[in-house]
N, C-alpha and C positions, 0 to 999 in steps of 0.2 A: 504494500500500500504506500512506501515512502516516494517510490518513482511517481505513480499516481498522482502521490502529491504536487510533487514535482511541475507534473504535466498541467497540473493545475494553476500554479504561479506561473508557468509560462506561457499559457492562456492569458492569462493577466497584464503579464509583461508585454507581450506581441501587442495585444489591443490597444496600449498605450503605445508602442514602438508606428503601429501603421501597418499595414498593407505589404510593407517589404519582406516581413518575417512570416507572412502568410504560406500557412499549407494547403494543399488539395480542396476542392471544392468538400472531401467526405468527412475532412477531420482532423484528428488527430492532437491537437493542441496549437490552437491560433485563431487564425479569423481573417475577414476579407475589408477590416479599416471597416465594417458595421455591425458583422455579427460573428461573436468569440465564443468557443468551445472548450473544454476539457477534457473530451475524449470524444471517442470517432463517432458520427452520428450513423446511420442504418443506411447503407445505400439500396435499402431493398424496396421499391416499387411495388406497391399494387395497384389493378384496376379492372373494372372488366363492370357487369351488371349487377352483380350484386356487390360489390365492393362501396355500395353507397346506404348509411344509416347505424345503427348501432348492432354490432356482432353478436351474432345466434351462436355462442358456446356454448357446449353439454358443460352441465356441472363434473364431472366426472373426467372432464378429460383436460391437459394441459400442453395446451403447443408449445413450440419452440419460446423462450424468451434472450436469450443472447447466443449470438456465433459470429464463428470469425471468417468474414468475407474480406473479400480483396483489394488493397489497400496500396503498397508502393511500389514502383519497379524498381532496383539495385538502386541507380540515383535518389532518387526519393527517400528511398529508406536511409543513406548518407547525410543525406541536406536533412531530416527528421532527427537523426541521432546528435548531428550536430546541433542544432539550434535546442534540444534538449539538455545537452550538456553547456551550452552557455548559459542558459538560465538559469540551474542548478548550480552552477561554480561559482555563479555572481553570489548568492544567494547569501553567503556568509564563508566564513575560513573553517568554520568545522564541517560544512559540507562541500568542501574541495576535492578531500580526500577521496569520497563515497566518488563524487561527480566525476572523478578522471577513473577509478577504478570501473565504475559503471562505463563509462564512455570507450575507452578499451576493451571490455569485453564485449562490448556491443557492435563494434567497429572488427574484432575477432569472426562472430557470427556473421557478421554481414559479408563481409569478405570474399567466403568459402564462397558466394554465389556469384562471384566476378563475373561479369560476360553473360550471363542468362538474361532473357528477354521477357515483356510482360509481366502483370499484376502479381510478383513473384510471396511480395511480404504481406502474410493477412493480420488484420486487426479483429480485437474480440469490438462487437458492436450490444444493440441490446433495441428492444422494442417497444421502448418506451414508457413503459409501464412500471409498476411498482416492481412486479414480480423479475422484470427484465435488469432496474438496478440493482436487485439481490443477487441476480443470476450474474450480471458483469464484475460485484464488487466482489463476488465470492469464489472468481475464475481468475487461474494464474496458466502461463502468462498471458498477458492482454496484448501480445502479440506472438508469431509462430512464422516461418517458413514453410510453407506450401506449396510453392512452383506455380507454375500457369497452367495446371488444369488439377482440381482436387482430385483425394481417391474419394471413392464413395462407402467410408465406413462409418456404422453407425456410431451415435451415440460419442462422435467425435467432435462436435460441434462448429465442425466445418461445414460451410452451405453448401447443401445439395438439391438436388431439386426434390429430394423429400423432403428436408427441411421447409422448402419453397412453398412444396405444397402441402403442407402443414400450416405454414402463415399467410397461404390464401385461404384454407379454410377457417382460420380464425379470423377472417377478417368478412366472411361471406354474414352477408347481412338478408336475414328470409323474412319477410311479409306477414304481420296477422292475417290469419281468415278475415274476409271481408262477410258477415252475414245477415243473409235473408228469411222473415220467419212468414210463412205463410197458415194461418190467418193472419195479419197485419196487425200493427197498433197493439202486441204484447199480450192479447188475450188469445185463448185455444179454450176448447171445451173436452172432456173427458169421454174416451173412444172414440177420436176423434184424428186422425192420421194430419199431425202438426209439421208441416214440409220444413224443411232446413234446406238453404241454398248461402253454397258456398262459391264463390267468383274464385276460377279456374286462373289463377296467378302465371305467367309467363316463366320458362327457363330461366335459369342464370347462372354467369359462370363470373370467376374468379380469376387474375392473373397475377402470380408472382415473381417479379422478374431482376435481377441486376446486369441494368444495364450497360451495353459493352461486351457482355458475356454471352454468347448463343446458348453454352450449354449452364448453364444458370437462368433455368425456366420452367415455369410449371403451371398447370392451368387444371379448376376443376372445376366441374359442370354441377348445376343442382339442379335437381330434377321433381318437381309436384308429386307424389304418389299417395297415402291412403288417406283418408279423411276417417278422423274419428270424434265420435259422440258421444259426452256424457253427460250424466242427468243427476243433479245432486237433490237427494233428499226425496226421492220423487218414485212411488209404483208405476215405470212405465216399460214398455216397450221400446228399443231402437233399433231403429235398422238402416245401418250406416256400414264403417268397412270399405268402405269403396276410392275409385279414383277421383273420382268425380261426383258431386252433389250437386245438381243443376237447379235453376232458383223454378220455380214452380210459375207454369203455364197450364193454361185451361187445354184440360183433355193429356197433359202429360199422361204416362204411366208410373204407377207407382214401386213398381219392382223396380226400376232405371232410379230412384230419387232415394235419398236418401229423408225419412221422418222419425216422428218420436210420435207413441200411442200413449196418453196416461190414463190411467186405471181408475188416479182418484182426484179429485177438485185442491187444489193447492188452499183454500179454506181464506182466500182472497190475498193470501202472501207469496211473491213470486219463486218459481221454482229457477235455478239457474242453470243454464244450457253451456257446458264448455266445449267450443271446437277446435279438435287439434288436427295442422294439416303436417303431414309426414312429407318430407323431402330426403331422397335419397342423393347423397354425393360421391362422387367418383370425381377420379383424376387422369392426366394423361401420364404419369410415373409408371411404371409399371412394379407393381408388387407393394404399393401402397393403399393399403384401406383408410378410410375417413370415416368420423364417425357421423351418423345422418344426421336432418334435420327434422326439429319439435318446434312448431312454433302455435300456440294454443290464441284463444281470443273467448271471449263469454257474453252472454245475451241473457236475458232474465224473461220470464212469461208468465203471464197468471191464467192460471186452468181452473174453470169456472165447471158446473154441472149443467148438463141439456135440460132444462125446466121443458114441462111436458102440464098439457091441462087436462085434467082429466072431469068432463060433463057427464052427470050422473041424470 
């Protein structure tokens, strides 16, 4: 954490120095004379149709929060070491010592990759999140040689395009059921086939990408699939299950539609309807599973009894 620090005073230092001491557009410790950093920001892209609104994650599952993507080529990583070790050497006379010993052995490392080309030195990054600066402050080192093209092993925290598409499905954002109660205006009566119509939501997909890189990409589709019904507190009947819930038209069929029968009059307190629409996700990775999509929404109704006259 002392280098860290480090990197952090020289953020500091740079934004007052200007523009000249500026690194790479992705980070690292500096700034562009507006806006100053302390460590590497995310060069990781998303976009796609569902990439817009707030992320449908299962409780249960945890995507990616920091890994280490591609950061200097040989020069860079030079000009980065250097301008880190002046900061730190300025710093005071008892961190001289650390600063030329750090600076040496860093300058060691870098070396060995004389002559190789492209985005050779990667930086540990992080997702912004709370759980992402637990994950970067708690990963050594915060930087690694990796070459210009990663391996793909897991659990290494090098970006792959599992990774990729992992933080495009964390980022896929699914739609409430939109719904429709037929009879209309909240009342139903008892044995009485209460239509539920659910609006048929469009595809969407997801892209995660860093760009510059072809094979640093990943894309995953979501797909609309079962519609489910439940009835709190209530003797009813449902009959749902299905892809599709279509909003109720005169002369439909009622096998195709998805309703709810109730048994007994809700005693003028409404009963609540929660619909949950299932989305299935998949990717173009191969051999990676996602976990699906739950995205629920609720309606309230009051179920009255068939009054009936009976003339004696």
């Amino acid at each position: 954490m002392r280098l860290r620090a480090v990197i952090v005073a020289a953020a500091l230092v740079m934004a007052i120095a200007g523009p000249a001491y500026a690194d790479p557009p992705s980070g690292g410790g500096g700034g562009d004379g507006q806006n100053y950093y302390a460590y590497v920001k995310s060069l990781v892209h998303v976009r796609g149709t569902g990439a817009h609104g707030t992320p449908s994650i299962p409780n249960n599952w945890d995507p990616p929060h920091c890994w280490y993507q591609p950061e200097y080529t040989y020069e860079e990583m030079l000009a980065w070491a250097q301008r880190i070790f002046f900061v730190w050497h300025h710093q005071g006379p008892e961190d001289q010592r650390d600063a030329s010993q750090w600076y040496q052995e860093t300058l060691a490392q870098i070396h060995q990759h004389a002559g190789e080309g492209g985005k050779i030195f990667w930086f540990l990054a992080d997702d912004g999140t709370d759980a992402g600066w637990a994950c970067y402050t708690s990963t050594d080192p915060f930087w690694i040689y990796v070459g210009p093209r990663p391996p793909a092993n897991p659990n290494d925290k090098i970006i792959d395009p599992t990774e990729l598409a992992q933080i495009a499905r964390a980022n896929l954002s699914l739609p409430k059921p939109r719904i429709t109660i037929n009879p209309p205006n909240g009342r139903s009566f008892v044995g009485l086939e209460t239509w539920v119509g659910v609006q048929d939501p469009r595809n969407l997909f997801v892209e995660a990408f860093v760009p510059g890189f072809p094979f640093l990409h990943a894309r995953i589709d979501a797909t609309p699939s079962t519609v489910r019904i439940d009835v709190h507190g209530a003797d009813a009947t449902v009959h749902a299950d299905r892809a599709t819930c279509p909003v109720y038209r005169k002369g439909a069929a009622e096998a195709n539609a998805c309703w709810i029968r109730f048994n007994r009059s809700s005693l003028g307190a409404p009963y609540t309807i929660t619909v949950t629409r299932i989305w299935q996700v998949t990717t173009d990775v191969p051999g990676v599973a996602l976990p699906q999509g739950q995205v629920a929404a609720t309606t309230t109704i009051v179920i009255d009894e068939i009054q009936s006259n009976v003339n004696g």
